[in-house]
Every structure is written in C-alpha cells, then in structure tokens.
N, C-alpha and C positions, 0 to 999 in steps of 0.2 A: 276609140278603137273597138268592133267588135270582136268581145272574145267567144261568145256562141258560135258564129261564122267562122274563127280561125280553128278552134275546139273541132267544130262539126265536121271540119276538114280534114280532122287527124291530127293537126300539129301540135304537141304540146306547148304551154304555155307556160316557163318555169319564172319563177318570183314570187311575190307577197301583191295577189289581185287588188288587195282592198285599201292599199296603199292610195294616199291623196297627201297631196302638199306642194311645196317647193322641190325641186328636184333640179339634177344635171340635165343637158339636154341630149338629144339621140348621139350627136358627135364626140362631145366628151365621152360618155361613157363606151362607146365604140372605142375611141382610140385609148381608153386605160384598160378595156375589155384583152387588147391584141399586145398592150406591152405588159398586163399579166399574164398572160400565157408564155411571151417568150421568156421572159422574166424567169417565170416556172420551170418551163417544160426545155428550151431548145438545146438545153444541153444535154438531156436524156436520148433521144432519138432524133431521127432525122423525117424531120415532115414541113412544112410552109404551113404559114400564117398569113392568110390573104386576106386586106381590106379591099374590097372592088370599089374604083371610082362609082358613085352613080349621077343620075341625074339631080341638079341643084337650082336653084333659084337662081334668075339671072337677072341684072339689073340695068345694065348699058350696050352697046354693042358692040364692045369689045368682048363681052362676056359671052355674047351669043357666037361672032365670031372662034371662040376659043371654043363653043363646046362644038363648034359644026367638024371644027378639024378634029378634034377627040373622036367624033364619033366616026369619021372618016378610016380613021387608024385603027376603030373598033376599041378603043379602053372606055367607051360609055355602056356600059349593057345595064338596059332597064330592068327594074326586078331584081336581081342580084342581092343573094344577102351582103348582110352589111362586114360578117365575117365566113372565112370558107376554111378551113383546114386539112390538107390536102392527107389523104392517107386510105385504108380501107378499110371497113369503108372510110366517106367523105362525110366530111361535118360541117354542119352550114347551120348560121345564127341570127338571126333577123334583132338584134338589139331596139330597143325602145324604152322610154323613160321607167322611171321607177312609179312614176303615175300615169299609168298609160291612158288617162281620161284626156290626158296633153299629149297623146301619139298617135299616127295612124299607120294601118295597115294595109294600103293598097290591095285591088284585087290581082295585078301585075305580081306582086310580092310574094303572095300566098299562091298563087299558083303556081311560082318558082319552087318553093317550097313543096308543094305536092309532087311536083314534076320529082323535084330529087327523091324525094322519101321512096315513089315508087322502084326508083332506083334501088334501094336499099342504103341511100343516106339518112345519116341523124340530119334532122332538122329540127329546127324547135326556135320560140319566139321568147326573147329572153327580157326578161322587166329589172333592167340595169346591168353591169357589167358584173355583179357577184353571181346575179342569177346563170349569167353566160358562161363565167367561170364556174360554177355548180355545174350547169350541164357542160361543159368541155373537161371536166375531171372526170362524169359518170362514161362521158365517150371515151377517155383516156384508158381509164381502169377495164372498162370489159373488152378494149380491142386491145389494148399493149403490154396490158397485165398478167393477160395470161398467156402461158409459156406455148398449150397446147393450139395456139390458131396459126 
C-alpha cells in the first residue's frame, strides 16, 4: 500500500505505520471494527453503521452469476469504504491490516475517499479496527459532544 500517495491526497492514515508481522485480515477486522461501534455507541444516539458490500474475488460461476445480479439491484458499489457512518457530517473508514505492507489501496478507493472529504466527510484509512475505532471516537466527540452544533 502506498501511504505517500494516500497522505498526498489528504487522507489521513490513523494506526502504528511501522507495524510488520502476522495480522487479522481486511475482513475480520472490518467486521469487529462495526460491532465495536455498535457495541459502544448505538445506544447513545441515533445514526447507522454501514458495511457496504463490495467487489470480491470470484471463483466459479455461480459466483459470477451472483455478483451480476448484485450489481443489477445496485448493492455492489466499487470503491465504497469498507465502513460509512451515517450522520453530520459523514464518516467513512477505508479499514486495512495492521500491516499494511499485506494491504492495498486501490486508486477506485482513494478517490472515493477524496470525493467525500470534499464533501466535508471524515474520511481516513485506518490500520486495523482500533485504529478505526480511534478515529470513529475523535468523529464522535467533536460532532456529538458538543452541545453548541
């Protein structure tokens, strides 16, 4: 994964860079990413925790068949972070290993990501689910926290 090119684009990059080793992979940590937040937060306020399907490896044809209809009905969107948090603003997480030397970050990906920030979404690329959870606490605290927004 380059992080010059995601950096250079704006997005931050929250986690421990220098990390190498064994790690969880992008999916595990995705899905402990989204049931600590609910875990945490859903009984505070009211906002969605969205994992967006995306595209996957496919291996037979049934598997191809399956994603043509997905995409048919429009639940494949490429690019799409891995998490979205619906509120205002919007918060969007590009999760990736805790060794991101084993992760990539498509060009698809990062321009999702840019697209939003212009928005005035958080976006940010997060190296494991505590990282994601770090950055979905500091979006929490400065939009929910305070009384005068």
């Amino acid at each position: 994964m380059n992080l010059n090119k995601i950096t250079a684009a704006g997005i931050e990059i929250i986690g421990d860079t220098s990390f190498r080793g064994l790690c969880p992979l992008e999916d595990a940590e995705t899905i402990t990413l989204v049931n600590q937040i609910k875990d945490a937060h859903d009984k505070r306020f009211e906002y969605s925790v969205i994992h967006v399907k995306n595209e996957k490896h496919r291996k037979d044809k049934k598997d191809f068949r399956e994603l043509a209809a997905e995409r048919k009905k429009g639940s494949i969107i490429v690019g799409w972070s891995d998490v979205c948090v619906t509120g205002w603003p919007s918060l969007f997480i590009e999760v990736k290993r805790l060794d991101h030397t084993l992760s990539e970050c498509p060009q698809v990906e990062l321009d999702f990501l840019v697209a939003n920030q212009k928005n005035d979404c958080w976006c940010g690329v997060a190296l494991g689910w505590r990282a994601g959870m770090e950055f979905f606490e500091r979006w929490y605290k400065e939009n929910y926290c305070n009384p005068t927004k």
